[in-house]
C-alpha positions as CSV (number, residue, x, y, z in Angstrom):
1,X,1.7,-25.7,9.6
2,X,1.7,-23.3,7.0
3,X,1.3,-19.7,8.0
4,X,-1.1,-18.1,5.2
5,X,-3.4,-19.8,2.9
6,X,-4.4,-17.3,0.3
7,X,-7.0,-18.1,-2.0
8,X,-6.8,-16.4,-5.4
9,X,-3.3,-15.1,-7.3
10,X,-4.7,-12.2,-9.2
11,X,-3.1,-8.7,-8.4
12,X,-4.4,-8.5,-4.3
13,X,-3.7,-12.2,-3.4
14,X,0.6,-12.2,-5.4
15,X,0.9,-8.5,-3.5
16,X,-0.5,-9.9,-0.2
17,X,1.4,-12.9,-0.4
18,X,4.8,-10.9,-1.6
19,X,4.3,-8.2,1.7
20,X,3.8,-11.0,3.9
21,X,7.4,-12.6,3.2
22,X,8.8,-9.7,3.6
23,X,8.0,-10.3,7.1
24,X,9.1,-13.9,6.8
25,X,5.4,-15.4,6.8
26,X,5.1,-19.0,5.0
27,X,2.7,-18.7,2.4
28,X,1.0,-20.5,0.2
29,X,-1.6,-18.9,-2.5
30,X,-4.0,-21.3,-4.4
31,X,-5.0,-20.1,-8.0
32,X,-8.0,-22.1,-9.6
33,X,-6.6,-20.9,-13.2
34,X,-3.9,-23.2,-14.2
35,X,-2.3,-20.2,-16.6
36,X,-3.0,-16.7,-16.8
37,X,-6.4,-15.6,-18.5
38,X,-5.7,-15.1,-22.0
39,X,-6.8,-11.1,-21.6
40,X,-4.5,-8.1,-23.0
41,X,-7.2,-6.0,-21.5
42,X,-5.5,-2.5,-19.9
43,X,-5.8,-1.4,-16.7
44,X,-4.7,1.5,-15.5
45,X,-2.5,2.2,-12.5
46,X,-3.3,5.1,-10.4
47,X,-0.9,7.4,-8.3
48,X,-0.8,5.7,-5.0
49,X,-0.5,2.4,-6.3
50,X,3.0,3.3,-8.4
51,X,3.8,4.8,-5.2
52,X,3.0,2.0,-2.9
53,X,5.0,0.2,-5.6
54,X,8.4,2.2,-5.5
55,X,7.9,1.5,-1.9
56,X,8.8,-2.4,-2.6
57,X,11.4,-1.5,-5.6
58,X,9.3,-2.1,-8.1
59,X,8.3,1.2,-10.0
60,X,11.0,0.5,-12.6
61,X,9.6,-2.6,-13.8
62,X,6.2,-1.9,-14.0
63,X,7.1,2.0,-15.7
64,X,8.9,0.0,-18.5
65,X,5.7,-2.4,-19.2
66,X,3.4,-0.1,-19.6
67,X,2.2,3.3,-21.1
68,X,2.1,7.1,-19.3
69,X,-1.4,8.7,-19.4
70,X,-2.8,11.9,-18.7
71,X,-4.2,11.8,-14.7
72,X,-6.4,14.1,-16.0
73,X,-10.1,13.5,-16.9
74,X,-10.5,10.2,-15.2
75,X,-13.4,11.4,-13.4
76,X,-16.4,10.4,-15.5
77,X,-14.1,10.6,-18.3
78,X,-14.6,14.8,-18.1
79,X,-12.4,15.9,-20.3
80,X,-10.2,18.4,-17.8
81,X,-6.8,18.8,-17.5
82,X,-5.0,17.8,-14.1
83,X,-4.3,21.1,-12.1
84,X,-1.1,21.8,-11.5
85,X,0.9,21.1,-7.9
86,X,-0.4,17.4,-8.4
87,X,2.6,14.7,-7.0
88,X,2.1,13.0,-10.0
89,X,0.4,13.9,-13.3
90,X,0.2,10.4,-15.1
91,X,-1.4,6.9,-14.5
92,X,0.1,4.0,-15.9
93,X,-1.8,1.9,-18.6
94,X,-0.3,-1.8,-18.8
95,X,-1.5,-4.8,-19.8
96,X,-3.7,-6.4,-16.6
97,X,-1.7,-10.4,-17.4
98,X,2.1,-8.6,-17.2
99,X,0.5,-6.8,-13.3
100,X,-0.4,-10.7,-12.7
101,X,2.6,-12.0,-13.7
102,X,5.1,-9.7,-12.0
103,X,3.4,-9.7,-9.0
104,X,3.2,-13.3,-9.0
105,X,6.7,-13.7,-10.0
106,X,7.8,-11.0,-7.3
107,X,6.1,-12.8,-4.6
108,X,7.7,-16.3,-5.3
109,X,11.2,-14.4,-5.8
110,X,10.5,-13.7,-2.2
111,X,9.7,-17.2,-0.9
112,X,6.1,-18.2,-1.8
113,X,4.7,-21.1,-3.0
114,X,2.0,-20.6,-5.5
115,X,0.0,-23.7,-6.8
116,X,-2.4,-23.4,-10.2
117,X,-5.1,-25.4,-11.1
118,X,-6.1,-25.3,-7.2
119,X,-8.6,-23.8,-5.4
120,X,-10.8,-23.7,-1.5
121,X,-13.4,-26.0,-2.0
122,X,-13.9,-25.7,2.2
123,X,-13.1,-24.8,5.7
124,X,-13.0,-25.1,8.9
125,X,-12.1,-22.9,11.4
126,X,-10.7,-23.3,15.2
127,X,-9.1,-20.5,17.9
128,X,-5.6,-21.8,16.6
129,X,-5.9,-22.4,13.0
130,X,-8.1,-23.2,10.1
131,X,-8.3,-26.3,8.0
132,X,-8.7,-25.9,4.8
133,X,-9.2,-28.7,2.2
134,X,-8.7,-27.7,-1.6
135,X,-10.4,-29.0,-4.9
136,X,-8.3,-31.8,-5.3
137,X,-8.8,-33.4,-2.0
138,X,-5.9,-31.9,-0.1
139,X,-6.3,-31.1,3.1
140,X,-4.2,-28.3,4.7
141,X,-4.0,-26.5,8.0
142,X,-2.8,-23.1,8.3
143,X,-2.6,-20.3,10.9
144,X,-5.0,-17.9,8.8
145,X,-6.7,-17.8,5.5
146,X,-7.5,-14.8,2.9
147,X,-9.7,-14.8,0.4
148,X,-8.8,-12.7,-2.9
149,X,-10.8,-14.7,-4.9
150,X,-13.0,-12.3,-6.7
151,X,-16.7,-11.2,-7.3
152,X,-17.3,-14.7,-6.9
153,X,-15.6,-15.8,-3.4
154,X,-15.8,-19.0,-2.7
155,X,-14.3,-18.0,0.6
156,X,-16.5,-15.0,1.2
157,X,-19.7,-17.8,0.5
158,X,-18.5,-20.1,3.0
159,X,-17.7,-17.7,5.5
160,X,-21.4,-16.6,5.5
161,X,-20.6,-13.0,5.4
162,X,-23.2,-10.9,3.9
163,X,-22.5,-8.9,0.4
164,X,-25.3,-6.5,0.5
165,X,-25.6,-3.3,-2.0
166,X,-27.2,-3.5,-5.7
167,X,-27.7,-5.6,-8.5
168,X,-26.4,-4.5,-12.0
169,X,-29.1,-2.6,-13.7
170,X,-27.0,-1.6,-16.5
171,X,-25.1,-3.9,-18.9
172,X,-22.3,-2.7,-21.1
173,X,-20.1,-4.2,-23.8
174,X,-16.2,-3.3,-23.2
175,X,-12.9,-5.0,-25.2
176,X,-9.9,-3.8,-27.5
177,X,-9.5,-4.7,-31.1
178,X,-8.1,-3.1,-34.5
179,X,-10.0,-0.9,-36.4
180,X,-9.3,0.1,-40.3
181,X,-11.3,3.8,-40.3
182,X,-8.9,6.3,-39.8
183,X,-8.6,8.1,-36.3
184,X,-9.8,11.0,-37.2
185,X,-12.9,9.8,-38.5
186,X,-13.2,7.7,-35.5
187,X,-12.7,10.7,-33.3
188,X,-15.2,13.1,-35.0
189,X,-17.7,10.7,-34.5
190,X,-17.1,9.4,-31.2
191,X,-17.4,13.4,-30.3
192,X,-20.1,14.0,-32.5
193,X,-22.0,10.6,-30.5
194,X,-20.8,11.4,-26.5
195,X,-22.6,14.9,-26.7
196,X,-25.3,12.8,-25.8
197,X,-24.3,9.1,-24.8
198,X,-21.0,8.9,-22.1
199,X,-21.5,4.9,-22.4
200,X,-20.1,5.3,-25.9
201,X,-16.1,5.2,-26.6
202,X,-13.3,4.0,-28.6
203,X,-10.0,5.1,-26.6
204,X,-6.9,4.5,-29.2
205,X,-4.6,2.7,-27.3
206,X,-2.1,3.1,-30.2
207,X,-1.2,1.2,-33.2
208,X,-4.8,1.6,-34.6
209,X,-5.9,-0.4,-31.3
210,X,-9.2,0.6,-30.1
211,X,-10.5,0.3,-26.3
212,X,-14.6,0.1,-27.0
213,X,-17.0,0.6,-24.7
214,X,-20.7,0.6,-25.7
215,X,-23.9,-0.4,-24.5
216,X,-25.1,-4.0,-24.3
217,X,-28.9,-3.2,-24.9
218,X,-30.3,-6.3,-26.6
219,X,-27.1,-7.8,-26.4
220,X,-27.4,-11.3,-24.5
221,X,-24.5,-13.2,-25.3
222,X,-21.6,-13.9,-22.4
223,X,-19.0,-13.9,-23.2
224,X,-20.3,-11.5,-25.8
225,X,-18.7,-11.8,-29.5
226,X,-16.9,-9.5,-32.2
227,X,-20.3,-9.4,-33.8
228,X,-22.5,-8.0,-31.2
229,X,-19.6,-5.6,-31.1
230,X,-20.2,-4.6,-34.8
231,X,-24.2,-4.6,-34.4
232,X,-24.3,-1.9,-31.6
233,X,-21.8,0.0,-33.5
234,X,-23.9,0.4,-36.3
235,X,-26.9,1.0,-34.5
236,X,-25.5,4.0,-32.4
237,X,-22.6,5.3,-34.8
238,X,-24.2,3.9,-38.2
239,X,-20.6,2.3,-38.8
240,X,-18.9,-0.3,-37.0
241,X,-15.2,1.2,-38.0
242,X,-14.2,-2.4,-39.1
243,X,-13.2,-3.5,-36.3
244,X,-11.7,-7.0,-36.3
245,X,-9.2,-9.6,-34.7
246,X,-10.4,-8.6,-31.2
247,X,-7.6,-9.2,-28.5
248,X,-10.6,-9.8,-25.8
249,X,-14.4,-9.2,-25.3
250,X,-16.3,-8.5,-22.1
251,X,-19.3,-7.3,-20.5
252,X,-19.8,-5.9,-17.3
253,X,-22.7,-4.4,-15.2
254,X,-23.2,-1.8,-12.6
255,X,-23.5,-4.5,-9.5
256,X,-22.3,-3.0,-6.8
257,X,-21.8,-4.7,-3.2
258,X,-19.4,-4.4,0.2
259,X,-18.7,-7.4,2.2
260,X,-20.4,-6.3,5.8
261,X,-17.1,-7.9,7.6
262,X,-13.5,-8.1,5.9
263,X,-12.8,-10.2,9.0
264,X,-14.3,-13.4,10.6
265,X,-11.6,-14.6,13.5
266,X,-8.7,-16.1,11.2
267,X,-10.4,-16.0,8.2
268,X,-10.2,-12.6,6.2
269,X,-11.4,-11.2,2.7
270,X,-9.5,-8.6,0.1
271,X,-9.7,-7.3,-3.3
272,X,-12.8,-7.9,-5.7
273,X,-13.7,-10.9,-2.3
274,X,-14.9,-7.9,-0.2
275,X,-15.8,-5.5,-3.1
276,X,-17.4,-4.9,-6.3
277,X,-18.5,-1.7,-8.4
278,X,-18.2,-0.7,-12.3
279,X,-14.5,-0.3,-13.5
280,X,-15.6,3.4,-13.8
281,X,-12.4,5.4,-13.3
282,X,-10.3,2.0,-13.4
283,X,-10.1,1.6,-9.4
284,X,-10.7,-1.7,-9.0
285,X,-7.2,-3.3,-9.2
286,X,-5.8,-0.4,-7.3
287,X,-8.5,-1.2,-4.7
288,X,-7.7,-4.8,-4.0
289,X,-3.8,-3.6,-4.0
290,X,-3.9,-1.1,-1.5
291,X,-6.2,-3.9,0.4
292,X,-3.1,-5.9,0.4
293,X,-0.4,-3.4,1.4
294,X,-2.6,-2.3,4.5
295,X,-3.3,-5.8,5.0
296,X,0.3,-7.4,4.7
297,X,2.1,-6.0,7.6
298,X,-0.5,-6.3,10.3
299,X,-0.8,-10.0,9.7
300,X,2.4,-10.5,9.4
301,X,3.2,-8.4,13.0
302,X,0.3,-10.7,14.5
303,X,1.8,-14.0,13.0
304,X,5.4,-12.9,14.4
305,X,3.9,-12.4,18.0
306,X,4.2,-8.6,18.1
307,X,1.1,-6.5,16.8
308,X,-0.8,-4.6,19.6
309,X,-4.0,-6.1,20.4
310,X,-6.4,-4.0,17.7
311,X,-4.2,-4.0,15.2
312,X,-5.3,-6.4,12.8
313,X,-9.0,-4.8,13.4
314,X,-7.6,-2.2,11.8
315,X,-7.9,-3.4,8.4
316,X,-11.9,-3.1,8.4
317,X,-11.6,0.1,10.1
318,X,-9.3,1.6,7.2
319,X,-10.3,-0.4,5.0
320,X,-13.9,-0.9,4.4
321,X,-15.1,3.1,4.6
322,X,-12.7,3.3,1.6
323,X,-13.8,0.5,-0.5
324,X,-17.6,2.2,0.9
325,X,-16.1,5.9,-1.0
326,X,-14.8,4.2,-3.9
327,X,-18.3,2.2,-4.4
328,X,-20.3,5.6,-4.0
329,X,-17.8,7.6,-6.4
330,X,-18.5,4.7,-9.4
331,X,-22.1,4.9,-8.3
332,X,-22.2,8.3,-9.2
333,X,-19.8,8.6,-12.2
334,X,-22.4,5.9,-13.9
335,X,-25.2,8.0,-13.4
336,X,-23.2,11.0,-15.1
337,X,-23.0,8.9,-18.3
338,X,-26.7,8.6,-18.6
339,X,-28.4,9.9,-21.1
340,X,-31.2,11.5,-19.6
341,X,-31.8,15.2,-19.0
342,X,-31.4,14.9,-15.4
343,X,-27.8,13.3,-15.5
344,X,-26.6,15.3,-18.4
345,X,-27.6,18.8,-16.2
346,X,-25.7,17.4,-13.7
347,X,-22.8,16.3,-16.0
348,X,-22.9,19.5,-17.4
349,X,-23.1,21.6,-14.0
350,X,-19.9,19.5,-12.7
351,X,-17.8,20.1,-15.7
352,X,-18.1,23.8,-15.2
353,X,-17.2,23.1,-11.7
354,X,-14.6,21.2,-12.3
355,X,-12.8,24.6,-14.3
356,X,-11.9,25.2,-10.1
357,X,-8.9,23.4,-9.5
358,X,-9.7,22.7,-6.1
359,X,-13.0,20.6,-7.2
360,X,-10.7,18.9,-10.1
361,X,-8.0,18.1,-7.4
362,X,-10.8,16.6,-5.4
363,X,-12.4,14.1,-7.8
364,X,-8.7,13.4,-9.1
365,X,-7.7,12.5,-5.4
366,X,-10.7,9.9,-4.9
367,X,-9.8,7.8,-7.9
368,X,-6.4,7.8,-7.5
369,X,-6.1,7.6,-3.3
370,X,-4.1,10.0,-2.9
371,X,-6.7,12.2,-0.6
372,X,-7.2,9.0,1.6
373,X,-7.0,10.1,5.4
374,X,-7.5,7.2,8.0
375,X,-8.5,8.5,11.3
376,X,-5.5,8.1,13.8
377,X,-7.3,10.8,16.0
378,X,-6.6,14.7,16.4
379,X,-3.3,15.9,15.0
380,X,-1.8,17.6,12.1
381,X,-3.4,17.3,8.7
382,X,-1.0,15.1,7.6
383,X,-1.5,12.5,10.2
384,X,-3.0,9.5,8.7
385,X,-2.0,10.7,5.0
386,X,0.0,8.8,2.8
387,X,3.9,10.5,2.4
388,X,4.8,11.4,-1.0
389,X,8.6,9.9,-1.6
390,X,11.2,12.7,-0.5
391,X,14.5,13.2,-1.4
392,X,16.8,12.8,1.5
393,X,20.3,13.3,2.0
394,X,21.0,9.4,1.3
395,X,18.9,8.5,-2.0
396,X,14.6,8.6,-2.1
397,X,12.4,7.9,0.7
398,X,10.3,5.1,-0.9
399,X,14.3,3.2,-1.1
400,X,13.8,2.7,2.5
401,X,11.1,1.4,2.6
402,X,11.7,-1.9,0.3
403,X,11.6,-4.5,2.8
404,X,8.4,-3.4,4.5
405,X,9.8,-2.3,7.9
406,X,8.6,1.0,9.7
407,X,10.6,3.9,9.1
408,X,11.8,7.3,11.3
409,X,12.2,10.0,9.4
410,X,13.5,12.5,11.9
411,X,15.1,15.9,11.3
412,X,16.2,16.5,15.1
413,X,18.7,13.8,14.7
414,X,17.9,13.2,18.6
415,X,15.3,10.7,18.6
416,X,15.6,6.8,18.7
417,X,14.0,3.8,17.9
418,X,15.5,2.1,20.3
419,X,13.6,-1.3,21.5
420,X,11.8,-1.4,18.1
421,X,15.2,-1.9,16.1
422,X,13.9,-5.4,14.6
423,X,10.9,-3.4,13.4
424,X,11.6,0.4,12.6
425,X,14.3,1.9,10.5
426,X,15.8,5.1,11.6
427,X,16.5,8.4,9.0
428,X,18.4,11.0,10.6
429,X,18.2,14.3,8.0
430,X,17.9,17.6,9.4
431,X,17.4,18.7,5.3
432,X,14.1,16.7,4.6
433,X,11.4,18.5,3.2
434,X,9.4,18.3,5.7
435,X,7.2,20.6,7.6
436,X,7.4,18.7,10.9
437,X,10.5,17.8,13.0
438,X,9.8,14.1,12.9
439,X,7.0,11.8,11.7
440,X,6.6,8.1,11.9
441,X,5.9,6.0,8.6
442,X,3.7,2.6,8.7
443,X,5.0,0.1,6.7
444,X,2.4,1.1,3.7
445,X,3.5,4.4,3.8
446,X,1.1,6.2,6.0
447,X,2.0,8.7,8.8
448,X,1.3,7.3,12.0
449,X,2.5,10.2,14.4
450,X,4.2,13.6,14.1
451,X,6.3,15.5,16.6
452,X,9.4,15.7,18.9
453,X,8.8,14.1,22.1
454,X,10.7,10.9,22.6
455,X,8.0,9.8,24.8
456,X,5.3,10.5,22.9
457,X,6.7,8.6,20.1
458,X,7.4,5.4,22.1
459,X,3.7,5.8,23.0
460,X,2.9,5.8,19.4
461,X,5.8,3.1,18.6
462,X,4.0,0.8,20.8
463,X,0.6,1.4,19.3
464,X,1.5,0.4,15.9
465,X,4.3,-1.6,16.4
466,X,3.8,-3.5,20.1
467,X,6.4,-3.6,23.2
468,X,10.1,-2.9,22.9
469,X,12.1,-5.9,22.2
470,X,12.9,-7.2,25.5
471,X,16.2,-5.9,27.2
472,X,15.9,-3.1,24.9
């Protein structure tokens, strides 16, 4: 019996399916694509995913593949500056096939088995497995099955769950493609034209590459072509800036739904399966990413016979009010790019806000996740906050952290982890910068209890990470 099914091998289903072999899970992900989708579009990599990253080693690879941006002005696409004291002041603009491909290729360096040109075509679930036959007949049985299988879930459809929240209303034209005006006409009029429309841009992306996003009104076509591209050009900027050869052409809308359950007995749901908004901000990949990492370990501890009754709950609970704070924030950055009077006072009244660091720090923190606080009950204001890497006494923090364990980080060199050996590693270093004498790190980076008491932390070792091995 295999272990995990996953269906889908975009970004959330080869992270899911690389955390769980860390843990030694047998997994097999099913992609309906038989190659990667012939897209160079960008996406952008946001601060707690590159960190989330260098927790598995992979920073490196990922830094050299793509391009450094500004954090800055991701908000509605405000033009402020990050404040200063940010961890990091950059997101990482790469190329969404190489994300695909090193995931994928990271995941089956660790043991999975990926199949293309397959997908779920059904189910069937029982209290010790589910039985899942694919598009080409097979039949399989496996001990659970996920669903990162997009907007679209086949999985989420069978499953029955609802996907409540709103149609799109709005349709808009987005893709990336040379243009022969020079930039700094392009820019001038691009200004001139977003004093009024925020639907309107073309980014450079560099070597006279142009990201352009523009209104679809009229505009029926899907997939839309280079032409419709050119027409609204022309009608909004009287130009279309010769665009040509585009490298890919999309339209989106402003749908926006949340799965009501991310979990149905041993069938559960992730990425773009459980949520959808506008790519407003760029947070969708990092969404269905940070899905997986939160996902990963807990059913991989309840696979390997060790995770604490509610664990695997836990997922909703942490999950879904963020992918809920995520779908309001896109919510509201489209109705800031309206252009009506209404939305531009409020545009407008939030910029000069925004001149407050604090406010800009804010905004900055819900695209990015770094301000993401799950509720682990009273304590510090660090409790249930992610732990930006540290330099310790032997080498980074987020080096400990590459094969997905727990982690210790104690700077009264007195505590133990004994009993939890198999799952916890232990950092003695009186010298971390820390301002608590010990804290406890979840295996996606998260601080799951602060303090000194031996006691209290085997109370909190056992809550996340089930009984002491036995004898210990």
């Amino acid at each position: 019996m295999i272990d995990v099914i996953i269906s889908g091998c975009g970004p959330t289903g080869a992270t899911l399916a690389a955390e769980l072999r860390l843990h030694g899970v047998r997994v097999l992900v099913v992609e309906k694509e038989t190659e990667p989708l012939p897209l160079a579009r960008i996406v952008s990599l946001h601060i707690r995913s590159l960190e989330q990253l260098a927790m598995r080693g992979l920073l490196e690879r990922v830094l050299e593949r793509g391009r450094q941006r500004p954090v800055g002005g991701i908000f509605a696409g405000i033009p402020q500056p990050a404040p200063e004291g940010l961890d990091s002041a950059y997101l990482l603009g790469i190329p969404q096939p190489v994300v695909v491909r090193l995931l994928e290729d990271h995941a089956v360096d660790l043991g999975a088995e990926v199949r293309h040109g397959r997908a779920v075509a059904s189910f069937e679930q029982d209290e010790d497995g589910v039985t899942v036959e694919l598009t080409d007949g097979e039949r399989l049985r496996s001990r659970y099955l996920v669903g990162c299988d997009g907007a679209r879930s086949t999985v989420r459809k069978l499953l029955g769950v609802g996907f409540p929240g709103e149609p799109s209303r709005t349709e808009t034209l987005m893709g990336e493609m040379p243009a022969t005006a020079a930039q700094e006409e392009i820019a001038a009029k691009v200004a001139e034209i977003r004093e009024t429309d925020k639907r309107f841009m073309l980014s450079p992306l560099g070597e006279g590459v142009y990201r352009v996003v523009i209104p679809a009104a009229g505009i029926s076509a899907e997939p839309p072509v280079l032409e419709d591209f050119k027409q609204q050009l022309h009608a909004i900027a009287r130009t279309d800036f010769g665009v040509h050869s585009p490298r890919w052409l999309s339209r989106f809308g402003d749908a926006t739904r949340l799965a009501e359950r991310y979990r149905v007995d041993r069938v559960l749901l992730a990425g773009d399966a459980a949520h959808i908004h506008p790519p407003t901000g760029g947070q969708g990949l990092n969404l269905g990413v940070q899905d997986a990492f939160n996902l990963g370990w807990k059913l991989a501890a309840q696979i390997g016979g060790w995770a604490p009754a509610p664990l695997l709950d836990t997922y909703q609970t942490e999950r879904h009010p963020v992918a809920a704070d995520v779908l309001d924030n896109t919510r509201a950055q489209m109705e800031l790019s309206s252009a009506d009077a209404g939305p531009r006072a409020v545009r407008k009244l939030l910029t000069e806000l925004m001149d407050f660091d604090d406010v800009n720090r804010r905004l900055i923190g819900k695209i990015t996740a770094i301000d993401i606080r799950y509720d682990f009950g009273e304590g510090p204001d660090l409790l249930g906050r992610r732990l930006p890497d540290l330099d310790l006494k032997q080498g980074r923090l987020y080096d400990r952290l590459h094969q997905g364990r727990g982690l210790l980080l104690d700077r009264t060199e007195r505590l133990t982890v004994e009993g939890w050996a198999d799952r916890i590693d232990l950092v003695a270093d009186p010298a971390a910068a820390l301002d608590a004498p010990a804290l406890l790190l979840r295996p996606d980076g998260y601080v799951a209890w602060i303090g000194d008491d031996q006691q209290d932390l085997n109370d909190h070792l056992a809550r996340w990470f089930g009984q002491p091995a036995a004898g210990a």
